[in-house]
C-alpha positions as CSV (number, residue, x, y, z in Angstrom):
1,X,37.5,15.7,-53.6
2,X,41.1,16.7,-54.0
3,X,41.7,20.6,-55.3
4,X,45.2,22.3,-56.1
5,X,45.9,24.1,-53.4
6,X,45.9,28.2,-55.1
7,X,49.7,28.9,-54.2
8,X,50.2,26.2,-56.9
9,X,48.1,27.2,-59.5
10,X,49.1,31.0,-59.4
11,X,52.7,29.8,-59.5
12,X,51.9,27.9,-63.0
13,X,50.4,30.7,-64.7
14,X,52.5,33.4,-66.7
15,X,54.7,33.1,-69.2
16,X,58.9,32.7,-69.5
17,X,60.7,35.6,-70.5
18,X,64.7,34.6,-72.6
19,X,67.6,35.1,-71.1
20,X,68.2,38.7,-72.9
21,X,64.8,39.8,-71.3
22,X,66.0,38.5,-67.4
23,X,64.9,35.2,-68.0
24,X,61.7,36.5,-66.0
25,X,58.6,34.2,-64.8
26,X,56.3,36.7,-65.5
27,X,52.7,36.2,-63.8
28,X,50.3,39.0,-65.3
29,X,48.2,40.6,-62.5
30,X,44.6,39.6,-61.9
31,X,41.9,40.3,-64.0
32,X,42.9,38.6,-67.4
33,X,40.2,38.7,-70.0
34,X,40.1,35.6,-72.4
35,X,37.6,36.1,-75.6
36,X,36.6,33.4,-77.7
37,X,34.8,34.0,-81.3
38,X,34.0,30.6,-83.5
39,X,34.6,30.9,-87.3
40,X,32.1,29.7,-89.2
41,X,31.3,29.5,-93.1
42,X,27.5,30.7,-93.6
43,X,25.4,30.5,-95.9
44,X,22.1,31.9,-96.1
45,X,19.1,31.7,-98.2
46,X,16.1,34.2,-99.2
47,X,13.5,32.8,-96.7
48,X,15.8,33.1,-94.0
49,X,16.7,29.7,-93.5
50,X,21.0,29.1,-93.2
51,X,23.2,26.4,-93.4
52,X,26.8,26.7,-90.9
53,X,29.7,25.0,-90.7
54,X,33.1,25.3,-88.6
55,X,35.9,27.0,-90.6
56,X,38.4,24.6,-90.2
57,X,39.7,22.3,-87.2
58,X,40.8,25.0,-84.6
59,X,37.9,27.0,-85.2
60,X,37.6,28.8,-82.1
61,X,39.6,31.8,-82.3
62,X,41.1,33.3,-79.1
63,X,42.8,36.1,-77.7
64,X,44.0,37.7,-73.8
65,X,44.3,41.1,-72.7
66,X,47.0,40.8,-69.6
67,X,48.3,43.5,-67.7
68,X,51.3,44.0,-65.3
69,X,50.5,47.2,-63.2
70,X,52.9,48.6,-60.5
71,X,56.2,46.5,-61.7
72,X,59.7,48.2,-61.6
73,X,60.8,50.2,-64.7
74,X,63.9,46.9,-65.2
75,X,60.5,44.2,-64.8
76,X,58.5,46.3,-67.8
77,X,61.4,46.8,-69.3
78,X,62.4,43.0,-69.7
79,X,58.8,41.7,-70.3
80,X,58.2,44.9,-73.0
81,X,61.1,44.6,-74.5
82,X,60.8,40.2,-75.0
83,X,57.2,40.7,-76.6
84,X,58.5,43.3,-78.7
85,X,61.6,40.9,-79.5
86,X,58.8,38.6,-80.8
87,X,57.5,40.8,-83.2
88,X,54.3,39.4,-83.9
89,X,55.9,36.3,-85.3
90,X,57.4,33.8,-83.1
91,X,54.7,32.2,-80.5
92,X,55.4,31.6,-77.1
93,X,53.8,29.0,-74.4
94,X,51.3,30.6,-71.9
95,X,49.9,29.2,-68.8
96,X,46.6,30.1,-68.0
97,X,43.7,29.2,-65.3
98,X,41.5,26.4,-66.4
99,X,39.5,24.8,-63.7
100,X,38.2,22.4,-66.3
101,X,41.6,21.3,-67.1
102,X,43.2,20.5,-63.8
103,X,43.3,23.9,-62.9
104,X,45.4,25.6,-65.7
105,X,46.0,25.1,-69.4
106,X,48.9,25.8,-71.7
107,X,48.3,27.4,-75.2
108,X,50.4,29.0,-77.7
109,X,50.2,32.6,-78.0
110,X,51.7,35.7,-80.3
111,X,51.9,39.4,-78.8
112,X,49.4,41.5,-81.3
113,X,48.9,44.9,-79.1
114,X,51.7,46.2,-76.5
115,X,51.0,49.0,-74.2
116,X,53.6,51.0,-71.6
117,X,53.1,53.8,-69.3
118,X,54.7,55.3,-66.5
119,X,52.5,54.8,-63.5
120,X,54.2,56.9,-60.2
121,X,57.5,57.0,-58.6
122,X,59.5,53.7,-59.7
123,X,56.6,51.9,-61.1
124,X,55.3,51.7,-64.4
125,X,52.5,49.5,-66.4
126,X,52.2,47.2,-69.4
127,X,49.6,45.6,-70.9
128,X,49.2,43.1,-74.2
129,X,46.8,41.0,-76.1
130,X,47.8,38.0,-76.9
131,X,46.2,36.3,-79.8
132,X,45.7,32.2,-79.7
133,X,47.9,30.1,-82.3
134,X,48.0,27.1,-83.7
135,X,51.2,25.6,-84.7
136,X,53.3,21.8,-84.7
């Protein structure tokens, strides 16, 4: 059958960045981790017998660690300083693999952990988690 070829998968996935952040297509390096935890309600009796149901529609809870290694102190700069611009609050559309979904899905995210370091020379490091979010 008929597969994306990968140059337009990895093109896909990432995020945007505004215009005060370089208007960047920001495409986080390999190795993204994706963790998935249902919430249930519980409830359990004395012989050891229990009862669960999902706790609510969007039960699965998500969230991505991502990580942009040896980028230029004005790329880190830009993507940093956009999540930070978020503050926790305002979501943002990100593009990840999905090979059950035609090869990528798009989900809303917020930025819950930022991380920068200076790596060598020019280059420096970031990494985030994102957390998964439902919203209209």
């Amino acid at each position: 059958g008929y597969s994306k070829p990968l140059w337009s998968i990895i093109m896909a996935l990432g995020f945007v960045t505004t215009a005060p952040f370089g208007s960047r297509t920001v495409i986080p390096d390999k190795g993204l981790n994706r963790s998935t935890a249902p919430r249930t309600l519980t409830a359990s009796f004395g012989d050891g017998y229990e009862q669960r149901i999902q706790d609510g529609i969007n039960n699965l809870g998500e969230s991505l660690q991502v990580s942009f290694i040896n980028r230029t102190k004005d790329e880190i700069d830009d993507i940093m300083g956009y999540l930070r611009s978020l503050r926790g609050v305002t979501s943002f559309l990100f593009t990840l693999p999905d090979s059950n979904n035609g090869g990528e899905t798009t989900i809303r995210v917020v930025p819950e952990q930022l991380t920068q370091s200076y790596t060598h020379g020019e280059y420096y490091m970031g990494g985030a988690t994102f957390r998964r979010v439902y919203e209209a």
